[in-house]
Each structure stands twice: as structure tokens, then as C-alpha cells.
KEMI-530159 format. One record per residue: x, y, z of N, C-alpha, C in turn; residue in three letters. Coordinates in steps of 0.2 Angstrom, whole numbers, plus 5000, padded with zeros to 4 digits. Layout:
N
XYZXYZXYZALA;...
***
This chain:
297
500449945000500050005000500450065000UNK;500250134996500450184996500650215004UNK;501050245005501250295014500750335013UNK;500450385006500250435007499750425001UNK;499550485001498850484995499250534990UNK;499150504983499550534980499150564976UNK;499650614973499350694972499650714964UNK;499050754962499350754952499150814951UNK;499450844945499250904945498450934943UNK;498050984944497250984944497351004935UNK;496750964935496350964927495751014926UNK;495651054920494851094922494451034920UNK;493951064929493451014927492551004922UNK;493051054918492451024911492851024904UNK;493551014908494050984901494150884901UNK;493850864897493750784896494550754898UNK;494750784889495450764887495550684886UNK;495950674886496350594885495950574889UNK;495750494889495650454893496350424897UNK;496350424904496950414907497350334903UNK;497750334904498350254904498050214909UNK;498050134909497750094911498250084916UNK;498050034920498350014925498649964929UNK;499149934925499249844929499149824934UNK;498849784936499049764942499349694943UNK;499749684949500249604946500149574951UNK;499349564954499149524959499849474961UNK;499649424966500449374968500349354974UNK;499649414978499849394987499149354987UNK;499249294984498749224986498349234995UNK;497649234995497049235000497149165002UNK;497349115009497149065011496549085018UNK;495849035017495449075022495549015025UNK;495549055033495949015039495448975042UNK;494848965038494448885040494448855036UNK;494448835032494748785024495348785024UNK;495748825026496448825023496448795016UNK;495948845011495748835005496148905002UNK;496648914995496948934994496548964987UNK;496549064986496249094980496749114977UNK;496949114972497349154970497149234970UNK;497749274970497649344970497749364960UNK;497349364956497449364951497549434947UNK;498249424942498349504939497949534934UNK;497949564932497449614928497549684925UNK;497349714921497249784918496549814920UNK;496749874923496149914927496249974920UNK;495649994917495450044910495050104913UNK;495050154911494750184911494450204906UNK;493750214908493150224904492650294906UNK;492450294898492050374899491350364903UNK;491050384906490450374911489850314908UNK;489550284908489250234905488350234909UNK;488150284915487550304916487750364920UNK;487050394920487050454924486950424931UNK;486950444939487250464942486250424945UNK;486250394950485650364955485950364960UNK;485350434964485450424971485150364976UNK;484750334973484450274976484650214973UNK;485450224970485450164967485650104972UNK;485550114981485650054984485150064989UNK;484650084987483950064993483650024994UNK;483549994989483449914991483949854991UNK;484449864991484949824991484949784997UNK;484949724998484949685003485349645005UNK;485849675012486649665014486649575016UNK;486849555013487249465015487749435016UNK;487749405019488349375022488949375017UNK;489649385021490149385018490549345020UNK;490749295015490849195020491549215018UNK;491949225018492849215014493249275018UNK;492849315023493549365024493249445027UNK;493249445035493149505038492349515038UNK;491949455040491349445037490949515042UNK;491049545047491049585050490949655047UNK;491349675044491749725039491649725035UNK;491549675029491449665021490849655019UNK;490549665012489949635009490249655000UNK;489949594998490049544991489349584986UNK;489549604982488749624979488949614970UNK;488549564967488449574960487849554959UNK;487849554950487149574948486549524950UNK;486949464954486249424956485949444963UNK;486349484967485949514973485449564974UNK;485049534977484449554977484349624980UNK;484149674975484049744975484449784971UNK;484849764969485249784966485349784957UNK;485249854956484849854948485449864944UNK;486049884943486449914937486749854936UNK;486649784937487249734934488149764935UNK;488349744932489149744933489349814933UNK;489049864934489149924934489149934941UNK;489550004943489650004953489450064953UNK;489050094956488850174958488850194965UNK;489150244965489350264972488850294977UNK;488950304983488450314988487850364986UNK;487250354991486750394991486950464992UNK;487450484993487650564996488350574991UNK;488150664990488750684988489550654991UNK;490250664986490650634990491250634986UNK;491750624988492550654983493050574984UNK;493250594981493950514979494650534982UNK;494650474983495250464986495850464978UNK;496450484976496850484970497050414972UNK;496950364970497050314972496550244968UNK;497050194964496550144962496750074960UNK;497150074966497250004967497449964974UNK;496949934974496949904982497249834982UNK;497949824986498049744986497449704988UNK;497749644982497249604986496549594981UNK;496449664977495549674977495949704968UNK;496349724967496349764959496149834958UNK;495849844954495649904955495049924957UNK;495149984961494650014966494550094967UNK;494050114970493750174970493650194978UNK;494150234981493750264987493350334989UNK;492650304993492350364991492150394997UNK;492450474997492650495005491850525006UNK;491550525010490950555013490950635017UNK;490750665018490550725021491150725028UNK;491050665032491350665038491950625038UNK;492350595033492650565032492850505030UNK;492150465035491750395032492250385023UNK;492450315023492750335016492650225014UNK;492150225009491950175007492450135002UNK;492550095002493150064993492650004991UNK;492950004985492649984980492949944975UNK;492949864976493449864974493349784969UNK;493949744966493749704961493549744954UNK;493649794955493549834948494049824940UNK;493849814937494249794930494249874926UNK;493549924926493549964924493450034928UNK;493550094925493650164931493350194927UNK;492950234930492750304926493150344927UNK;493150374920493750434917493750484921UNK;492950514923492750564929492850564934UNK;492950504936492750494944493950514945UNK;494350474941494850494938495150584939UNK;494750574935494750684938494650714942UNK;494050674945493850714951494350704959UNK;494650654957494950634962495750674962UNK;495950704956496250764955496150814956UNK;495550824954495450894956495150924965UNK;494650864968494350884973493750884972UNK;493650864965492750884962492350874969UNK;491850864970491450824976490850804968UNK;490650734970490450714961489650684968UNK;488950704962488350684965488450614968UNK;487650604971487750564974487150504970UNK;487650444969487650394967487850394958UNK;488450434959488850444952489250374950UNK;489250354944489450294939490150284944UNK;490450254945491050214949491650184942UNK;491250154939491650094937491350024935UNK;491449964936491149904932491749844934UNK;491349774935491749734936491549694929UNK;492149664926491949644919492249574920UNK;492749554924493149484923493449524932UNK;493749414932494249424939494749454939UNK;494849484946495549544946495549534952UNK;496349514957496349524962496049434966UNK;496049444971495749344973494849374975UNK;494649354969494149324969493749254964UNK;493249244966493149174964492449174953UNK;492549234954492049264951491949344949UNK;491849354944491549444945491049484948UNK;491249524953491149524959491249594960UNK;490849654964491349694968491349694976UNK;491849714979492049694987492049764988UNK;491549784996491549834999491649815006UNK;492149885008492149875015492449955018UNK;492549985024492550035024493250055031UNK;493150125030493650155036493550185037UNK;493850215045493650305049493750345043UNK;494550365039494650395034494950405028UNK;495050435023495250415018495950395019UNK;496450415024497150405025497050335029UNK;496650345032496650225034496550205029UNK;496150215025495850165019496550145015UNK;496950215011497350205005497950165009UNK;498250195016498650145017498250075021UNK;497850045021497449995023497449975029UNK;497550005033497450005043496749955043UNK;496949915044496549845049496449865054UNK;496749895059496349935065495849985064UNK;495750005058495350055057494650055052UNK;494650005052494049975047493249985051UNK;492950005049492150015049491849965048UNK;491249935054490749885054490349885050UNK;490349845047489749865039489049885041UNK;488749835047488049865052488049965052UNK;488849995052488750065052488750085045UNK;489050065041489550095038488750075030UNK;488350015030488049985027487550055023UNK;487150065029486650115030486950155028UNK;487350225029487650265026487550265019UNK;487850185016487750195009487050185005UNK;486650165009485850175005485350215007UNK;485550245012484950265015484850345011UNK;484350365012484350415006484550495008UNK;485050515004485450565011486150525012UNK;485850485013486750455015486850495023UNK;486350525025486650555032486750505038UNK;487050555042486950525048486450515054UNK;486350505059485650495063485650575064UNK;485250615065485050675066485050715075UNK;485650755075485750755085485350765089UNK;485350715093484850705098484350755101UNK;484750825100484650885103483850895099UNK;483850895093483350905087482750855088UNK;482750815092482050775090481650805097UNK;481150785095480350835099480450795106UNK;479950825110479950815118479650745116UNK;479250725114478950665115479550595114UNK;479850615109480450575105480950535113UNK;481450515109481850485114482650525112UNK;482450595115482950635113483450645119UNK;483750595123484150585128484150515130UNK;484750465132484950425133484450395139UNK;484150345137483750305144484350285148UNK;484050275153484150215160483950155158UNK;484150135158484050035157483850005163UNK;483449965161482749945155482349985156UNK;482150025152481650075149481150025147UNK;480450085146480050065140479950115135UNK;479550085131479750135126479050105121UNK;479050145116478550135110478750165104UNK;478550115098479050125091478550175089UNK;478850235086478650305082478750295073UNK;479150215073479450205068479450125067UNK;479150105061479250035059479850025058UNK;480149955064480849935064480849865062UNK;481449835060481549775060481649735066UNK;481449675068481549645074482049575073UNK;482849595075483249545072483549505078UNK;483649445075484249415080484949415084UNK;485049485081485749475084485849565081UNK;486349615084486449675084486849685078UNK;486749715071486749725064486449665057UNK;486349715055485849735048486049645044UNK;486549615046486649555041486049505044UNK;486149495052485749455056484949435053UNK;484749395056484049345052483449385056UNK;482849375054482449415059482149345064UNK;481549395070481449345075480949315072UNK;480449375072479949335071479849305061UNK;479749245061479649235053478849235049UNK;479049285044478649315042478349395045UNK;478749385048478649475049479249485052UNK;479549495047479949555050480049605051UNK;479549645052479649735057479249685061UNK;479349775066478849775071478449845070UNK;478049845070477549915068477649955073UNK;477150025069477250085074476850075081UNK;476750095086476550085091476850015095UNK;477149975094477249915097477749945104UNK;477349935110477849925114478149885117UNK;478949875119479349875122479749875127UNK;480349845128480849865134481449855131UNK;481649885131482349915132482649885136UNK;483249855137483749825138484349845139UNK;484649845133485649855132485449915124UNK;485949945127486249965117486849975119UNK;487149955112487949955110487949975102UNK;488350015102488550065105488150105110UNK;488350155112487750215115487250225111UNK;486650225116485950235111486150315107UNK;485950305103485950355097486350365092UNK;486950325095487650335093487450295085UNK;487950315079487850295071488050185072UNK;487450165071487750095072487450065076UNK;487250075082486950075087486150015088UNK;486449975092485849925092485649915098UNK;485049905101484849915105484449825108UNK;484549795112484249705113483449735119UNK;483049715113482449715119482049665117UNK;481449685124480949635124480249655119UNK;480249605117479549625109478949575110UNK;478449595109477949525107478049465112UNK;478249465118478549405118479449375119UNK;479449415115480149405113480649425112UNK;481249385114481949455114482349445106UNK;482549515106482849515099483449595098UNK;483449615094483649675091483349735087UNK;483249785090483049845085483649895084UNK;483549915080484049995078483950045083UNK;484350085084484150135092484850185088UNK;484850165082485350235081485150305079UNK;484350295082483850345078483350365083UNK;483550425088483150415093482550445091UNK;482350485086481350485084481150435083UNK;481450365083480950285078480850285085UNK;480850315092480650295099480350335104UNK;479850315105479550385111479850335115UNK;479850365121480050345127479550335135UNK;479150275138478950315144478950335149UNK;478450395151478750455156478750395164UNK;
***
């Protein structure tokens, strides 16, 4: 990995020009995953760059539906191509629901080529497995453009880097300077990091301060009760990959009371899940949203 984020001289950005020079990559550092001791290759490749190939959807990931990631950082990571369900542009890759700038940078060991796409607060998404680059996002990454939100990425066309199939790999970091040099200690939980990329806005939960008297605009005392202001999911286990409890319903509707138990992180906090009792039954809600909650007095 790069020390530093590297830096080129700025382009005007309504000057096309050349399509940039391609990219080798000379894959070599073979993936064994450490319960199979089953060995991928890291395979070499040519990353192209290409002129934009659609306009730009900000809901291109709202119905996207996050799944298990069996081979690597299953915590951290998510696998997405054109058989996953919600997911409409086939082998094309478009970037988050929120405006957002690039990291200069388009190669990630391991993954080939790749796109990182720094958020409002840092948050910086990769994107990776890519065979092809837009020429824009290219530019933008020289010049600082900040490019709309869910602007054309790129395309996976064949394997690059260890993967078993054409594919693109996501997974995220505090910043764009953990990302480019690849800080393992600084990787974001896909439970946080997921949402940020579909949700519309791409923002973050809204300061506690802002939500109305009735809402749940201050940290409870455990076990609370509470009542949902907002249809939630009710899951088994604390993030968005987990199974739901009850089958065939999974929300829990507006009004359904509850109790509150544990949140981890802190309630309200981005990420934030909350284990209570529902219907009967113990499970998971989202609590990283404190208006989906009134609280009682």
C-alpha cells in the first residue's frame, strides 16, 4: 500500500481530454481462508478507464439487501453482483446515496482496482474488484470535484485480484488515509457503515438535541419502556446482516411496545443496536435513531 495519498496535477473540470493510461495490476499475494485452509489466488489484471456509462442514481442502493460475507472480515465486508437482490445496474458500481470526493488512488492489494469514496465526515467506502474506472470519477479525484450522489464508479467485467467470480468487494474505514494505506485497525462495521450507503441522504442519525419532547431525545436508564414511532426490523442478533425473529414478519410496527434492555454502542450513537423485549420475545432493534422511539414517562 501507498504511505500517502497521491497527488497529480488539477485538470479543468469540464476539460474531458485523454482517457487516462490503464493500470496493471500484478496480483501474487494468494488469500488462504483460515477455516478451509482453501487457497484463492490473487489474480493480475488491467484496470481501464472508461467514459461514464450512466448518469448518476441516488437510490441506486435502497433496496439492496446486505448478505453474508463467508471468505473474509465477514463483519466488515459485503459481496454484491448482479444476482443480489435489489440491486439493479448489473456489473456496473455506483457510488453512495450522498454527495462525496475520491480518494487519488486505484488500486487496492488483494481486490485490483478500486474506487474510494470519501463521505461528508470522512466515512470513506472502497470499492473494489473493479476491472474498469470511470474517466470522471479519475478527475475528480484530481481535482477535489465532490461528484453527486450515486455517480457511475466503474464495472466489474472479469476476475481481478482473489476472487472466485465477478464480483465487487466493499468494506469501509474511519478515513480516507486508513483506507489508501489499509489500517486493519481502522475498518468500519458494515452494520454502520451499510446504511450510510443506502439510506437516502446518505446522512447520519440526526442530533439528539433535534428530536421533539415526546421522542427519545436523551439516553434512557436501562430497561426502559418505550413505544416504536417507527416501523423497525426485529432481528436476532445486533446488525443489519442477522436473520429476523419473528418469521414472516419482520418489522415490528408503529406503536408496538417494548423494553429496552442493552444498546451497544450508546443509544443513538451511528450503528447502534439496542436488545429488547417484543411480542414475547427477545431480539434486536436499531436505536441509532432516537425519533423511531418515544419513550415512557
Amino acid at each position: 500500500m501507498l504511505a500517502v495519498l497521491l497527488l497529480a496535477a488539477p485538470l479543468s473540470a469540464g476539460a474531458e481530454g485523454p482517457l487516462p493510461k490503464p493500470i496493471h495490476y500484478k496480483g501474487g499475494h494468494d488469500f488462504t481462508n483460515p477455516k478451509t485452509k482453501r487457497v484463492v489466488r490473487d489474480l493480475p489484471g488491467t484496470v481501464v478507464f472508461v467514459k461514464e456509462k450512466e448518469p448518476p442514481d441516488a437510490q441506486a442502493w435502497r433496496d439492496v439487501q446486505l448478505r453474508p460475507h463467508n471468505h473474509y472480515c465477514p463483519q466488515y465486508c459485503m459481496d454484491v453482483n448482479n444476482h443480489v437482490k435489489g440491486w439493479k445496474h448489473g456489473i456496473n458500481v455506483l457510488g453512495p446515496g450522498a454527495p462525496f470526493k475520491v480518494a487519488n488512488r486505484f488500486i487496492w492489494g488483494q481486490t485490483g482496482g478500486a474506487v474510494y469514496a470519501i463521505l461528508a465526515d470522512g466515512l470513506t467506502i472502497g470499492f473494489g474488484h473493479l476491472t474498469q474506472i470511470s474517466a470522471r470519477v479519475h478527475r475528480a479525484a484530481q481535482t477535489g470535484e465532490e461528484l453527486p450522489a450515486g455517480t457511475y464508479l466503474g464495472s466489474f467485467t472479469a476476475r481481478i485480484g482473489v476472487n472466485d467470480s465477478p464480483h465487487m468487494h466493499l468494506q469501509a474505514w474511519k478515513s480516507a488515509d486508513d483506507a489508501v494505506k489499509g489500517r486493519m485497525n481502522k475498518l468500519v462495521l458494515r452494520s454502520v457503515w451499510f446504511p450510510r450507503l443506502k439510506a437516502p441522504g446518505g446522512e447520519k442519525p440526526a442530533p439528539e438535541s433535534t428530536q421533539g419532547p415526546r421522542q427519545a431525545s436523551s439516553r434512557p436508564s436501562f430497561p426502559a419502556q418505550a413505544t416504536l414511532a417507527e416501523k423497525l426490523g426485529f432481528r436476532t442478533g445486533p446488525g443489519l446482516e442477522a436473520g429476523f425473529v419473528i418469521r414472516g414478519r419482520n418489522y415490528l410496527p408503529v406503536g408496538t411496545r417494548l423494553t429496552l434492555i442493552e444498546s451497544k454502542p450508546a443509544f443513538g450513537a451511528p450503528g447502534a443496536f439496542c436488545k429488547v423485549q417484543a411480542a414475547g420475545k427477545q431480539g434486536y432493534i436499531r436505536c441509532d435513531k432516537p425519533s423511531a422511539l418515544r419513550l415512557s414517562q
